[in-house]
C-alpha positions as CSV (number, residue, x, y, z in Angstrom):
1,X,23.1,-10.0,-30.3
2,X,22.7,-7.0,-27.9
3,X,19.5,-5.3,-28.2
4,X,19.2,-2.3,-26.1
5,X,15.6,-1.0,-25.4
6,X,15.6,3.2,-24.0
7,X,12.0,4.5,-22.9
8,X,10.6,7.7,-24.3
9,X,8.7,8.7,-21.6
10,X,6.5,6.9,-18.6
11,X,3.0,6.1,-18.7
12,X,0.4,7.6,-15.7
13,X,-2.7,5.3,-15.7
14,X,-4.8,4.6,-12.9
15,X,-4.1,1.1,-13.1
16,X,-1.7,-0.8,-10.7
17,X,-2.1,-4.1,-10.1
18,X,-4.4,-7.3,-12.4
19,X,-7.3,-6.7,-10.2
20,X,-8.2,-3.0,-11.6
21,X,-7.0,-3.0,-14.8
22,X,-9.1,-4.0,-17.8
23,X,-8.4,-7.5,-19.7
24,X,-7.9,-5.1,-23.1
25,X,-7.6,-1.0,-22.7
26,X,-10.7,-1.1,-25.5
27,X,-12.9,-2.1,-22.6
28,X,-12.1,1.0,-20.5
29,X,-12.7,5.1,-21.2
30,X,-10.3,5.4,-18.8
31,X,-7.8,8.2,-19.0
32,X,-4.0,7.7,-18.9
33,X,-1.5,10.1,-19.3
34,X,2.2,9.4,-21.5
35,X,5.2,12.0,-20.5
36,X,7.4,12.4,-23.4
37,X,10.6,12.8,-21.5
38,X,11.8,15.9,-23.0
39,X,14.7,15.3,-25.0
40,X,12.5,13.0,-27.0
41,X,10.2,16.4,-27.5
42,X,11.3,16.7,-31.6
43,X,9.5,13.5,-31.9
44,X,6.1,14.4,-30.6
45,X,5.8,17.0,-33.4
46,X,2.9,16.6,-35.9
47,X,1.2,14.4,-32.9
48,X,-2.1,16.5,-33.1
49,X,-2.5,15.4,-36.9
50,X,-3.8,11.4,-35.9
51,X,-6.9,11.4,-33.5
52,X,-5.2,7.6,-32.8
53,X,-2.2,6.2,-32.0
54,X,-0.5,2.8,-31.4
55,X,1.3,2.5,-28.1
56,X,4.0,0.8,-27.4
57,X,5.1,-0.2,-23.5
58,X,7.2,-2.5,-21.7
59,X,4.9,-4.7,-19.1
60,X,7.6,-4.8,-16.2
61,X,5.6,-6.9,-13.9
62,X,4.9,-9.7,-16.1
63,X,6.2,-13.3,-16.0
64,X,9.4,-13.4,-18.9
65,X,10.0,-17.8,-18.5
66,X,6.7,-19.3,-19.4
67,X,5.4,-20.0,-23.0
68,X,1.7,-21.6,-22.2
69,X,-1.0,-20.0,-20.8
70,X,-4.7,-20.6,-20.8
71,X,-5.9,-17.8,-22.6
72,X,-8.9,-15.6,-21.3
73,X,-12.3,-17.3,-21.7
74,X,-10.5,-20.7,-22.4
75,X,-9.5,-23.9,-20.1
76,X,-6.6,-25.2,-21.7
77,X,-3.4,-24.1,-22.5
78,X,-1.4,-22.7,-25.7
79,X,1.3,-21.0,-26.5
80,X,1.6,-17.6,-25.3
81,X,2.4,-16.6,-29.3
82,X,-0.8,-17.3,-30.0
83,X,-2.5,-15.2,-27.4
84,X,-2.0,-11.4,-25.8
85,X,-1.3,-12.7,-22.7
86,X,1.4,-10.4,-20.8
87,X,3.1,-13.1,-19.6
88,X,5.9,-13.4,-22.6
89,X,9.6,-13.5,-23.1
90,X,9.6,-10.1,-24.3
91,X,6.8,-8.2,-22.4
92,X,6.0,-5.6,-25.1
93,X,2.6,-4.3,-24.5
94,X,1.0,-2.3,-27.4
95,X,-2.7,-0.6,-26.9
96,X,-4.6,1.1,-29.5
97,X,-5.9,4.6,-28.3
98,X,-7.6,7.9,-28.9
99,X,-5.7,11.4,-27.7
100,X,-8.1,13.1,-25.6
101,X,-5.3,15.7,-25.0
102,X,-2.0,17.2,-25.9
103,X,-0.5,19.6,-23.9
104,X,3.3,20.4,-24.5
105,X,4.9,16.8,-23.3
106,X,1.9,15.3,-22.0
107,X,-0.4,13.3,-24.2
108,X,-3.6,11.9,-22.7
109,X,-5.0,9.1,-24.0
110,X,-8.4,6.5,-23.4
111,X,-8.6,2.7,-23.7
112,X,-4.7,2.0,-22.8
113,X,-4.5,-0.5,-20.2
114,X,-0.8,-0.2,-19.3
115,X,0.1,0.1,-15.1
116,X,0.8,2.9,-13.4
117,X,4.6,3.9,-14.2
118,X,5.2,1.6,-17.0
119,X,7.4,2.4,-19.2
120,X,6.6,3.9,-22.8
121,X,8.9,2.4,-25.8
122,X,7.4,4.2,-28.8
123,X,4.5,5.7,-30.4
124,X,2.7,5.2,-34.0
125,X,0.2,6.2,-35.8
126,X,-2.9,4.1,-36.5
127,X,-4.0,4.0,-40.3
128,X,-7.1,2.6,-40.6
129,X,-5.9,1.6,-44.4
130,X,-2.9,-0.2,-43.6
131,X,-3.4,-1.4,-40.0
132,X,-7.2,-2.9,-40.4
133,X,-7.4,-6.0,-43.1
134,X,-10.0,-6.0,-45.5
């Protein structure tokens, strides 16, 4: 099976490296900018009627061979599965954030802890009725 992955855009943040970026985006008001890349401009239509969005982005740095990590706060290790460790055979990163702007292409958003230049895979809507349990 071939599965082919195409960004949508790239992702501005001021984070580059472990040491300045937050352990989850919810514990930063940091602003980060996603650029739509514009033949994917038809999508971003309607974008202004959610106040938050689920992002979708591919960690490029992180480790893709190792299945066990000792999870933030803990001392011993489990699988990664069970955690949202980066470090993962398939380094999808996903980030729950408010727009703070739109402005033609350019969406910026708070409490996304992607790196500078990652790349952005897709873009959803969060429904508080279908995304939160009861």
């Amino acid at each position: 099976m071939d599965i082919k992955l195409e960004p949508i855009g790239i992702i501005r943040s001021p984070y580059t490296n472990k040491n300045n970026s937050p352990r989850q985006g919810r514990y930063s008001n940091e602003t980060s900018v996603l650029t739509v890349y514009k033949k994917y401009m038809d999508g971003i239509e309607g974008i202004d009627l959610h106040s938050h969005y689920m992002i979708f982005y591919w960690q490029d740095h992180a480790i893709r061979n190792q299945l066990k990590v000792v999870p933030h706060g803990k001392t011993e290790k489990r699988g990664v599965f069970s955690t949202r460790a980066p470090v993962r055979p398939n380094p999808i990163g996903f980030c729950l954030v408010e727009v703070v702007n739109i402005e033609d292409n350019q969406i910026t958003v708070r409490w996304l802890d992607a790196w500078d230049g990652s790349p952005l895979l897709d873009i959803k809507p969060y429904w508080p009725e279908i995304d939160t349990p009861d």
